[in-house]
N, CA, C and O atoms as a CHARMM CRD file, in Angstrom:
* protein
*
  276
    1    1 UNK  N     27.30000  -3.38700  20.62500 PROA 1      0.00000
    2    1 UNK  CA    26.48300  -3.33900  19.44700 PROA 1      0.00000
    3    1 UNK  C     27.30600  -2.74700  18.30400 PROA 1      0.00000
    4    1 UNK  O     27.88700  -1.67500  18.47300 PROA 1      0.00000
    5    2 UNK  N     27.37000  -3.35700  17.23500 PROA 2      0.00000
    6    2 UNK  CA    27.98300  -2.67900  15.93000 PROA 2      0.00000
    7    2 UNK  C     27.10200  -1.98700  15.37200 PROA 2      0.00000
    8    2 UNK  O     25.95900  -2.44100  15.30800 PROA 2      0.00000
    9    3 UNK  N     27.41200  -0.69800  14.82000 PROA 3      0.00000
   10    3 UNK  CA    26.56900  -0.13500  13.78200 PROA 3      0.00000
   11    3 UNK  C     27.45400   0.30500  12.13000 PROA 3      0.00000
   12    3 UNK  O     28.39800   1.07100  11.93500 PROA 3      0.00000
   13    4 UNK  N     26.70400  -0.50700  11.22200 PROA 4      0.00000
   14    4 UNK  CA    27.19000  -0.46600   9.74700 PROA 4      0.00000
   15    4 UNK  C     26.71500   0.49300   9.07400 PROA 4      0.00000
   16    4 UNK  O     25.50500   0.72300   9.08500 PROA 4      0.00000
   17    5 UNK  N     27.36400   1.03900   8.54800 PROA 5      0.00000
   18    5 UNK  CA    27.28600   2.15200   7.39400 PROA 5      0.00000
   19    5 UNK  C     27.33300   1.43400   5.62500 PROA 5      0.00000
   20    5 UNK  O     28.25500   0.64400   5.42500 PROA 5      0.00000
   21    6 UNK  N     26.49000   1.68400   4.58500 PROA 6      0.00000
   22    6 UNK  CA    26.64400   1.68600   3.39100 PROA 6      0.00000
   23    6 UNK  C     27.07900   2.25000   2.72800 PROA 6      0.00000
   24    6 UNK  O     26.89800   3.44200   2.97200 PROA 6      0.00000
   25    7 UNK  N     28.05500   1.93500   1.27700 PROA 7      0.00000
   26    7 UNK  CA    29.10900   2.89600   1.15400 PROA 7      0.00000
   27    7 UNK  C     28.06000   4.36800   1.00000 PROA 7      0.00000
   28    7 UNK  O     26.87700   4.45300   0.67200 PROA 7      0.00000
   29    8 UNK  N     28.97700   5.34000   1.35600 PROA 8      0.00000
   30    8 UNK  CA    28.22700   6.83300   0.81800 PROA 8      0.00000
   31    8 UNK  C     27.14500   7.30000   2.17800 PROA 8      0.00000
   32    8 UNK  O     26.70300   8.43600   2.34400 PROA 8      0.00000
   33    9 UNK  N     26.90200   6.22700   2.96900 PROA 9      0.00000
   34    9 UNK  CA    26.08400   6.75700   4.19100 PROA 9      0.00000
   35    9 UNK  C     26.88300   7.32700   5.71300 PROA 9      0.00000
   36    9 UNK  O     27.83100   6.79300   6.28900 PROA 9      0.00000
   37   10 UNK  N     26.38500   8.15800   5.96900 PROA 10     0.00000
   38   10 UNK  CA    26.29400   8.99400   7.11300 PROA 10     0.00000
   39   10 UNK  C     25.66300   9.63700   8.14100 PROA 10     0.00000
   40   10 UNK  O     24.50600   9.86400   7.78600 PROA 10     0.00000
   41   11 UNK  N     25.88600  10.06400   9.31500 PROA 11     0.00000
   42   11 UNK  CA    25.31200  10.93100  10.24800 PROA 11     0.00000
   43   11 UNK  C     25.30600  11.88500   9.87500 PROA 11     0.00000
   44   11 UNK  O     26.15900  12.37100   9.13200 PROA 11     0.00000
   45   12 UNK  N     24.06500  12.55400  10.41700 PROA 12     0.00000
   46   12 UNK  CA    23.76000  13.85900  10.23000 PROA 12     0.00000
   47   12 UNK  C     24.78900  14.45900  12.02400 PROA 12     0.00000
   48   12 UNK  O     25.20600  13.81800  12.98900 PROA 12     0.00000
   49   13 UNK  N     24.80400  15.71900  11.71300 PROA 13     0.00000
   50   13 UNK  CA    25.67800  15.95000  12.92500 PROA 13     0.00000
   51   13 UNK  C     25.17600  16.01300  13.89900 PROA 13     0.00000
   52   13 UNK  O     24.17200  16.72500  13.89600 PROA 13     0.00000
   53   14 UNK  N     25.55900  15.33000  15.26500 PROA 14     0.00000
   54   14 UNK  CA    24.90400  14.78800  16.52800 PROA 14     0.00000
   55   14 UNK  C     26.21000  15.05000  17.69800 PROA 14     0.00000
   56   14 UNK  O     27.40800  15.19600  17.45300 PROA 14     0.00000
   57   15 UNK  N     25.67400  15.04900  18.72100 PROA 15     0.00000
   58   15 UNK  CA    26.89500  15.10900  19.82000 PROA 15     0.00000
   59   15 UNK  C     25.83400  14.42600  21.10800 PROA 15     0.00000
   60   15 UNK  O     24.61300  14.38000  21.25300 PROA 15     0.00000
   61   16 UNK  N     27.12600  13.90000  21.99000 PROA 16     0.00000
   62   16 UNK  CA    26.74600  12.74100  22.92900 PROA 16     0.00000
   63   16 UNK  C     27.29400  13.82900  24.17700 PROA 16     0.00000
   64   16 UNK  O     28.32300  14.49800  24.26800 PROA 16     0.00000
   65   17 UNK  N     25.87300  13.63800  25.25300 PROA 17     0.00000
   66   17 UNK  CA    25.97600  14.38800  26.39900 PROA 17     0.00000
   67   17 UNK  C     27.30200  13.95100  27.46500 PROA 17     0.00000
   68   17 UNK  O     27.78700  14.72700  28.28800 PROA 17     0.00000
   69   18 UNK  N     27.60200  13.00100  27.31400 PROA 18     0.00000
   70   18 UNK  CA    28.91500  12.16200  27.99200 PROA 18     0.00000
   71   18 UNK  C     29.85300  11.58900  27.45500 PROA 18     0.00000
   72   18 UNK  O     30.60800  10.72800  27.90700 PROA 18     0.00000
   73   19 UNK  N     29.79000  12.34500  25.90900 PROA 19     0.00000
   74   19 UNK  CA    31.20700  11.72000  25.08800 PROA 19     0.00000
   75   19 UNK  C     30.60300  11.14300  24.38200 PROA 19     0.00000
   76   19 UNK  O     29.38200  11.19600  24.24000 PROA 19     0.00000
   77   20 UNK  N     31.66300  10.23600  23.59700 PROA 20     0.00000
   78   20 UNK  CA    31.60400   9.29600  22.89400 PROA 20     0.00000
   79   20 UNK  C     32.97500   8.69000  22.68100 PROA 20     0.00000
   80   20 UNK  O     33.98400   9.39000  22.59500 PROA 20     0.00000
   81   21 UNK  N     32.98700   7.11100  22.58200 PROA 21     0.00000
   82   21 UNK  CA    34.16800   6.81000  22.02900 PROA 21     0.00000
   83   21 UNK  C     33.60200   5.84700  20.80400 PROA 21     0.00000
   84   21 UNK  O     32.61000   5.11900  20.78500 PROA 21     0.00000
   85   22 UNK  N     34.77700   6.15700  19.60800 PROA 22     0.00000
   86   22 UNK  CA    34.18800   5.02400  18.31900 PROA 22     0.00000
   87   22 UNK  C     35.35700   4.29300  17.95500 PROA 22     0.00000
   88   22 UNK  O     36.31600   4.84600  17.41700 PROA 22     0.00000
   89   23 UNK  N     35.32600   3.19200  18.19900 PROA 23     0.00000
   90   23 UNK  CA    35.96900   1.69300  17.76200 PROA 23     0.00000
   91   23 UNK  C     35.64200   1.11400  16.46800 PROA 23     0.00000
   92   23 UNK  O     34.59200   0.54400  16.17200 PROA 23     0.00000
   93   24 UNK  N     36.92400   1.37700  15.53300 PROA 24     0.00000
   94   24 UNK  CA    36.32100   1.23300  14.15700 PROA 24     0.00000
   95   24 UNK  C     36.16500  -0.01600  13.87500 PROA 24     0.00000
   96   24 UNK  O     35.65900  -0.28300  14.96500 PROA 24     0.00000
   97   25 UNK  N     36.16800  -0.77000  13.46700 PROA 25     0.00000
   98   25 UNK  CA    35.50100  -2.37600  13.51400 PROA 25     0.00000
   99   25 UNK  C     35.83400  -3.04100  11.78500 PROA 25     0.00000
  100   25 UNK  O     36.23400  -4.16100  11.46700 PROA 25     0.00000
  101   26 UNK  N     35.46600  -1.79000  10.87100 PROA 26     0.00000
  102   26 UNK  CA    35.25400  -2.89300   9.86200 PROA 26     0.00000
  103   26 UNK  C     35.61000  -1.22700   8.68100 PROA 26     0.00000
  104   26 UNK  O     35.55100  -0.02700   8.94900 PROA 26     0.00000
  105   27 UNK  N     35.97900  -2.01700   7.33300 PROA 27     0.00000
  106   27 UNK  CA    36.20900  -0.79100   6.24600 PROA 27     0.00000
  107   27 UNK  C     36.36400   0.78800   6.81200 PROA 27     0.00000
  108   27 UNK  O     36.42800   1.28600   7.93600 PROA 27     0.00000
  109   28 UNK  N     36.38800   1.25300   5.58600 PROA 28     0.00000
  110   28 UNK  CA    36.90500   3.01000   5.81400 PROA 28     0.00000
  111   28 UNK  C     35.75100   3.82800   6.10500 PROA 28     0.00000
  112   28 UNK  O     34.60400   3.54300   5.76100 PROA 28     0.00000
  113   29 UNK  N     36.16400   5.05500   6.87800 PROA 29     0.00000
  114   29 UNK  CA    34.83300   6.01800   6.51800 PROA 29     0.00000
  115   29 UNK  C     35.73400   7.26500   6.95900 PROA 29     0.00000
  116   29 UNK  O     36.96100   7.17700   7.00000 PROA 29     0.00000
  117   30 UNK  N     35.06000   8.39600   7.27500 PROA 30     0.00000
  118   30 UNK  CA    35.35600   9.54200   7.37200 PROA 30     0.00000
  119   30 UNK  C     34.54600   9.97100   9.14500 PROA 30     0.00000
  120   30 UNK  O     33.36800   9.75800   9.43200 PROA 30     0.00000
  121   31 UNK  N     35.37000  10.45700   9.86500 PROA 31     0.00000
  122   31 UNK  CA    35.02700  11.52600  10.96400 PROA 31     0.00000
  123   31 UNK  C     35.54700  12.69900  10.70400 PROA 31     0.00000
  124   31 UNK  O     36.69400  12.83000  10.27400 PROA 31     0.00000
  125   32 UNK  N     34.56900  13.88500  10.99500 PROA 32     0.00000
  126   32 UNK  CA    34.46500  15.18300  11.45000 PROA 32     0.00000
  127   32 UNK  C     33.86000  15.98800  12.35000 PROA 32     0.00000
  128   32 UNK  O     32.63700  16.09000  12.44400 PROA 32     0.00000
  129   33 UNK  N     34.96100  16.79700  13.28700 PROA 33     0.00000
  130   33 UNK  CA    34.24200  17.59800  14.48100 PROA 33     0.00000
  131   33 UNK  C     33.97100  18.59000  13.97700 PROA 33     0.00000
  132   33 UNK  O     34.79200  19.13100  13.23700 PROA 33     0.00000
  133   34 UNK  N     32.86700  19.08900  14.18900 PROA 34     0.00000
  134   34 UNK  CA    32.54800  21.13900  13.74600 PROA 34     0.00000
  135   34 UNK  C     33.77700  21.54600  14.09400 PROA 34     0.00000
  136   34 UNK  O     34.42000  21.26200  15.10500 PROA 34     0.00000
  137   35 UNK  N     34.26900  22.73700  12.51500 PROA 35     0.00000
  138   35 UNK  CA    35.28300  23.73800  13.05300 PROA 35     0.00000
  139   35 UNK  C     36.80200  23.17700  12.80500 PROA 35     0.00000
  140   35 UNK  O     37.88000  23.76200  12.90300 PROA 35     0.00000
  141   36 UNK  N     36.41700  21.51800  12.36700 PROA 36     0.00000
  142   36 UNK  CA    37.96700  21.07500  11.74400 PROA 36     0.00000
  143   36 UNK  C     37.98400  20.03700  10.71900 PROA 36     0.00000
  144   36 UNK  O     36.96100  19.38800  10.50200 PROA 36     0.00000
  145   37 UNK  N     38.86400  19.86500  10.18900 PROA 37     0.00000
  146   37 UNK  CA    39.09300  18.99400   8.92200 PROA 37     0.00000
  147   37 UNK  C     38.59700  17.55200   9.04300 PROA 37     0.00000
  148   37 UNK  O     38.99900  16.70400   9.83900 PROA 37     0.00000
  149   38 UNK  N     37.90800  17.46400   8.36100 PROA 38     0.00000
  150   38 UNK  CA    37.34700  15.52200   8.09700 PROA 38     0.00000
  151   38 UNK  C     38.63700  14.88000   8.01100 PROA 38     0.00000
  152   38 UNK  O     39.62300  15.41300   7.50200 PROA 38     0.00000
  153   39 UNK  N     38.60700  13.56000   8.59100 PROA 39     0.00000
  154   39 UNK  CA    39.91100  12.68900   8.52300 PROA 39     0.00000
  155   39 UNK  C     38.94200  11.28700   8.32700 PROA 39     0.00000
  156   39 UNK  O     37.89100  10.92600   8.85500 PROA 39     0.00000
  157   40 UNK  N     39.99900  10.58400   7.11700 PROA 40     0.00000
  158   40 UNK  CA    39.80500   9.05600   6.92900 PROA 40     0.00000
  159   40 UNK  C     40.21000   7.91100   8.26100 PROA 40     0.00000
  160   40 UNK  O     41.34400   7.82900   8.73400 PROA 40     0.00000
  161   41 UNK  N     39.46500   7.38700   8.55100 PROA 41     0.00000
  162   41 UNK  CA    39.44700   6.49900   9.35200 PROA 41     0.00000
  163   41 UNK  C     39.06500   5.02300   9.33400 PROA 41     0.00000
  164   41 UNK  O     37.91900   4.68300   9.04200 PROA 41     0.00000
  165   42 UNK  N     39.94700   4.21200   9.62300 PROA 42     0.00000
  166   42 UNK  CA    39.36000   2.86300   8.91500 PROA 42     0.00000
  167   42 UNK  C     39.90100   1.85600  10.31900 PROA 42     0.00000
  168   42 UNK  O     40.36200   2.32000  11.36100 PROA 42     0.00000
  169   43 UNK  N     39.73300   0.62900  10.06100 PROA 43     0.00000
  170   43 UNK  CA    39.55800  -0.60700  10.86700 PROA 43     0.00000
  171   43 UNK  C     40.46200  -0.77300  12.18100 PROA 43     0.00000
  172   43 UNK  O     41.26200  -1.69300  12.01300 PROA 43     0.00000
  173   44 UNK  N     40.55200  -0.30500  13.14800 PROA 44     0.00000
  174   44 UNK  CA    41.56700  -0.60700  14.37500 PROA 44     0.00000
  175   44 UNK  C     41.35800   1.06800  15.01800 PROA 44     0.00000
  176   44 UNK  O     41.72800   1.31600  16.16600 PROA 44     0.00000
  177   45 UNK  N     40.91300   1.83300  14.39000 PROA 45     0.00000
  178   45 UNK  CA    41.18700   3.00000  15.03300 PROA 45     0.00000
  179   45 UNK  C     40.42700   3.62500  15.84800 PROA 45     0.00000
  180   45 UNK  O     39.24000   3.70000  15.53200 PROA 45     0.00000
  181   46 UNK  N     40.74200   4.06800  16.74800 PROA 46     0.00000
  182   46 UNK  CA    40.01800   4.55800  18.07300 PROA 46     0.00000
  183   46 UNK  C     39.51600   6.38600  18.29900 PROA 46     0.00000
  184   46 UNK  O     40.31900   7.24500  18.66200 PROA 46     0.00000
  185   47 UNK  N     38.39600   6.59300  18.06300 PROA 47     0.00000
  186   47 UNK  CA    38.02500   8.19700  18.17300 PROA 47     0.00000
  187   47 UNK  C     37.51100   8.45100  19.35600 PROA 47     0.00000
  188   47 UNK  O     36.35900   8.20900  19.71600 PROA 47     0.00000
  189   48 UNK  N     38.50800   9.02400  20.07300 PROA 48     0.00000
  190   48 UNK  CA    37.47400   9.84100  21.51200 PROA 48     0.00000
  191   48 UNK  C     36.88100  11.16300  21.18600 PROA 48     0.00000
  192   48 UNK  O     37.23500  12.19800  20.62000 PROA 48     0.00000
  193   49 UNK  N     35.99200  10.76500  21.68800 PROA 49     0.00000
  194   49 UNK  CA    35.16700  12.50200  21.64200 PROA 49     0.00000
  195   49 UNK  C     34.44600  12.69100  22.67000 PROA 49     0.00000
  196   49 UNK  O     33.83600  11.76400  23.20300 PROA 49     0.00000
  197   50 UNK  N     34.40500  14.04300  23.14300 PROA 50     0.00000
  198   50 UNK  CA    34.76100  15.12100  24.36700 PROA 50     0.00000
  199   50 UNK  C     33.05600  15.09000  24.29000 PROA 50     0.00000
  200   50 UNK  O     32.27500  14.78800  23.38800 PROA 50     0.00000
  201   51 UNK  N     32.88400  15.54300  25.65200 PROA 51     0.00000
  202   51 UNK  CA    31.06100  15.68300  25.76600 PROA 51     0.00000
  203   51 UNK  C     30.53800  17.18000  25.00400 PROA 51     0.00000
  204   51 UNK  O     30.88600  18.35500  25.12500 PROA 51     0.00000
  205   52 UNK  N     29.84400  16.69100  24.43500 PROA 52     0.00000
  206   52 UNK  CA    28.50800  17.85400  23.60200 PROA 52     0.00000
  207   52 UNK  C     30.03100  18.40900  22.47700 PROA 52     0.00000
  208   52 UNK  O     30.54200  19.52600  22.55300 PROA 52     0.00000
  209   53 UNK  N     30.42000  17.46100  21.65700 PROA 53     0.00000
  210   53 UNK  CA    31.39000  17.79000  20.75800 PROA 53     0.00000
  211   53 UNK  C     30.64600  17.20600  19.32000 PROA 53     0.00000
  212   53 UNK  O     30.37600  16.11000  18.82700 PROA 53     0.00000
  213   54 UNK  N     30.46600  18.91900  18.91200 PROA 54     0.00000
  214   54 UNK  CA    29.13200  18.26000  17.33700 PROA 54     0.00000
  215   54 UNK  C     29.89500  17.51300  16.43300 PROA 54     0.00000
  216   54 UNK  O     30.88900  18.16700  16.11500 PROA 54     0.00000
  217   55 UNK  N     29.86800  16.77500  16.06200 PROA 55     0.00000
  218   55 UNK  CA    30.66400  15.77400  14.96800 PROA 55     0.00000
  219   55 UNK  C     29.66600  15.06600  13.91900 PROA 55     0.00000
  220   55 UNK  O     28.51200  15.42000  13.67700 PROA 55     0.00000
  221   56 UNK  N     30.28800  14.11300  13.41800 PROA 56     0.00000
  222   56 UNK  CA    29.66400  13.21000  12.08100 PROA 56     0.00000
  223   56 UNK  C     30.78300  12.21400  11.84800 PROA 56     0.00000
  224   56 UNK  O     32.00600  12.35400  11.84300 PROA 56     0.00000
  225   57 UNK  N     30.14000  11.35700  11.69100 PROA 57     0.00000
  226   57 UNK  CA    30.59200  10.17500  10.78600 PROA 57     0.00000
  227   57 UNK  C     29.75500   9.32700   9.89400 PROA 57     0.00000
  228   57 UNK  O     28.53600   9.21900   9.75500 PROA 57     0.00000
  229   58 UNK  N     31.07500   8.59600   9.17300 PROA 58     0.00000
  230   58 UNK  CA    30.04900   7.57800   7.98800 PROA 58     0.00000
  231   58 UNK  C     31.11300   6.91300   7.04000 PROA 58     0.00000
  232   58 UNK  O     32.32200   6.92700   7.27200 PROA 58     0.00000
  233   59 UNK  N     30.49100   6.29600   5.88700 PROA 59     0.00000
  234   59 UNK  CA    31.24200   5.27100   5.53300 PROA 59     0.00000
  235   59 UNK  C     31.96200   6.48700   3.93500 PROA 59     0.00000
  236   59 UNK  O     31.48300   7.57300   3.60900 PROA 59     0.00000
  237   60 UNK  N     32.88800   5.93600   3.43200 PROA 60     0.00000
  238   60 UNK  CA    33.31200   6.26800   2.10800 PROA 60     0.00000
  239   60 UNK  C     32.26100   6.46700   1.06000 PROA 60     0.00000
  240   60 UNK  O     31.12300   6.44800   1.53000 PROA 60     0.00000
  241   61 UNK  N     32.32600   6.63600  -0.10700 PROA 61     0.00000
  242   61 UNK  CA    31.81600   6.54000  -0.91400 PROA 61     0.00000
  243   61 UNK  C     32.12100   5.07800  -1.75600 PROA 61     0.00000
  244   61 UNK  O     31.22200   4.68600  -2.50000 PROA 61     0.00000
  245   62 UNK  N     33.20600   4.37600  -1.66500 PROA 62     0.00000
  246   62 UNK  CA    33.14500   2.81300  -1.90100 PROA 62     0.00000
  247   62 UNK  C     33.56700   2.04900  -1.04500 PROA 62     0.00000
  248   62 UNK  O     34.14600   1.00100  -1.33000 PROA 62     0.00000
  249   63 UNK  N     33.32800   2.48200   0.24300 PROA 63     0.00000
  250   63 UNK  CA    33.48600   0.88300   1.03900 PROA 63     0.00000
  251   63 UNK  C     32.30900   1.31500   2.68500 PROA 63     0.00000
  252   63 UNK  O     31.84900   2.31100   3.24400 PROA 63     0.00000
  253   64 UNK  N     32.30800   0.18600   2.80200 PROA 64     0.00000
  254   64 UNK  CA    31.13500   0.24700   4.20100 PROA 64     0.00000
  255   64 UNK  C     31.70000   0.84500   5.27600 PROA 64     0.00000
  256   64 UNK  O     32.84000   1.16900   4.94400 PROA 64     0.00000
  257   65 UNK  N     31.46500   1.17400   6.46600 PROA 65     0.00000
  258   65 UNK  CA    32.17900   1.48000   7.76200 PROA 65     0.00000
  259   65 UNK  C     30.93500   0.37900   8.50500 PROA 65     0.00000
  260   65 UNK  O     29.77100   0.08700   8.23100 PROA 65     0.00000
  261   66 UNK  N     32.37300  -0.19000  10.06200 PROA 66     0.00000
  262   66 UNK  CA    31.19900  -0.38900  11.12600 PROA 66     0.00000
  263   66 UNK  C     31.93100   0.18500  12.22700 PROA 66     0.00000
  264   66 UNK  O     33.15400   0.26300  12.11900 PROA 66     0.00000
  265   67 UNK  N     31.39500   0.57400  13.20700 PROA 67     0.00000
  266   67 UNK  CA    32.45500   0.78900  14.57800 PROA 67     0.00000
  267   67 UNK  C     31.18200   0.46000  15.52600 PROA 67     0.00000
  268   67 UNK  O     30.01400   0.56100  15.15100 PROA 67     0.00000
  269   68 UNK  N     31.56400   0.08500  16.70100 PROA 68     0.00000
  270   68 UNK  CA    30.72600  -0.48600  18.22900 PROA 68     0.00000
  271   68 UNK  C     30.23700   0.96200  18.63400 PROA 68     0.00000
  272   68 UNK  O     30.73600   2.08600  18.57900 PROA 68     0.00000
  273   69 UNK  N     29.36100   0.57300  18.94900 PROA 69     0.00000
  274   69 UNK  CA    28.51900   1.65000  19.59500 PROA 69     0.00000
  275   69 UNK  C     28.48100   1.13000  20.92100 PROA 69     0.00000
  276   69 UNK  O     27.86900   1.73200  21.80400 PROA 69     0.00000
């Protein structure tokens, strides 16, 4: 399943009981884990994240994000 972001939209901060991995799919956006620096992330790139690791993501402020859920 893809999930799309509009530019400027985001998660509120959430964490996945068994991880998460995010497969960026489409335009730029931004990930951040609690406790460290937001990083730009855009189309090919792969985010693992560790179980019950509070984070956020979302799209830029001018371009969309999608990554597979």
């Amino acid at each position: 399943m893809e999930v799309t972001f509009e530019p400027g939209c985001r998660k509120n901060w959430h964490k996945h009981t068994n991880g998460h991995i995010l497969i960026v799919v489409g335009g730029e956006g931004f990930f951040q884990e609690r406790g460290k620096e937001s990083r730009m992330i855009k189309e090919g790139n792969i985010i693992e994240i560790g179980p019950d690791v509070e984070h956020w993501h979302g799209a830029t402020k001018d371009s969309w994000f999608a990554h597979l859920k």
